[in-house]
C-alpha positions as CSV (number, residue, x, y, z in Angstrom):
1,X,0.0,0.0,0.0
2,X,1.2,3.1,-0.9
3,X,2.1,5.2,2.6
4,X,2.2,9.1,3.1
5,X,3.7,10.6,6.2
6,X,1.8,13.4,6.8
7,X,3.8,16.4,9.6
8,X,1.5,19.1,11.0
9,X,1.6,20.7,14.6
10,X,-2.3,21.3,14.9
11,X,-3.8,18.1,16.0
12,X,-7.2,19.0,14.3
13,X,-5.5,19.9,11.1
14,X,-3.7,16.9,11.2
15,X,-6.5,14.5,12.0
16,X,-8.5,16.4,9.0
17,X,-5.1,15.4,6.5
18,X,-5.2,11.8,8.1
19,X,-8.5,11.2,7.6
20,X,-9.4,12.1,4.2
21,X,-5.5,10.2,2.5
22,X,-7.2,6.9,4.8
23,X,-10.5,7.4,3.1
24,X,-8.4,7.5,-0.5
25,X,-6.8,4.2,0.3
26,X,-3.0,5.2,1.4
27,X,-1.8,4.0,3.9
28,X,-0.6,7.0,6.7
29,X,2.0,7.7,9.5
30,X,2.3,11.6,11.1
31,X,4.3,13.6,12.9
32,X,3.7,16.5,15.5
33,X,6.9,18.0,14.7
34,X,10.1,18.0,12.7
35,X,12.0,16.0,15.1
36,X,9.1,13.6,15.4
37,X,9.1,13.1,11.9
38,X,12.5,12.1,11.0
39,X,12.2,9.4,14.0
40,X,8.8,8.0,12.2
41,X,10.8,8.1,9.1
42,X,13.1,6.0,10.0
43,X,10.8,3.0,11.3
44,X,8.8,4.2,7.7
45,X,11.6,4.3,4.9
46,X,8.5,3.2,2.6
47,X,7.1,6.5,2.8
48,X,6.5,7.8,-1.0
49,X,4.8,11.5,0.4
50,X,5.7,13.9,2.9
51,X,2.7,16.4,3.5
52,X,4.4,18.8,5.2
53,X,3.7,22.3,7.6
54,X,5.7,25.3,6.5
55,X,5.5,26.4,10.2
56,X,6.5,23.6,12.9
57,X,7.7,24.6,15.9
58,X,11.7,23.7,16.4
59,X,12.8,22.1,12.9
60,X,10.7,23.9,10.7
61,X,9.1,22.8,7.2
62,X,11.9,24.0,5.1
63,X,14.6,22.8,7.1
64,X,12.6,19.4,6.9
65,X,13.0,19.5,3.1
66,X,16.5,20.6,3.2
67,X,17.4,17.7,5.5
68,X,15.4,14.9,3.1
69,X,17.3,15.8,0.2
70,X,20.5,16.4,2.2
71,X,19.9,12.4,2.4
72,X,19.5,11.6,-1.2
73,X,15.9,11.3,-0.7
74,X,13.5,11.4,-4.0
75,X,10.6,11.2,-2.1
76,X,8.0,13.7,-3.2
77,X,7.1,16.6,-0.8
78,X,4.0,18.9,-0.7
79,X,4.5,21.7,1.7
80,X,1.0,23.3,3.5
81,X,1.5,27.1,4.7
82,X,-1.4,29.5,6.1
83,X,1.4,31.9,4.7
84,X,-0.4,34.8,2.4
């Protein structure tokens, strides 16, 4: 099954994400926060999609994305901001 890793800091946000990729058929692990996430990446290396929060408290959305590919990483990233 194909498995997204979704990492937002707003548990209702979050559980909104989770929901409706479940109710598409993937398969999904989250993430609080930016340390969290690279922990549940590592028992998750099958991850294909990181759904990712701009603004996480301590390692923040960008720094997430710098670090993936800093590994080598393909795996495809979509960032979520309530930037304007």
């Amino acid at each position: 099954m194909r498995k997204i890793m979704v990492i937002e800091d707003e548990a209702s946000i979050r559980s909104f994400i989770v929901i409706n990729l479940k109710r598409a058929g993937y398969a999904v692990v989250e993430a609080a926060s930016g340390e969290e996430a690279f922990d549940v990446w590592a028992q998750n290396p099958d991850v294909m999609l990181m759904v990712v929060d701009v603004m996480l408290p301590g390692i923040d959305g960008y720094e997430i994305c710098r670090r993936v590919r800093a590994r080598g990483s393909e795996v495809g990233i979509i960032m979520l901001t309530a930037r304007v």
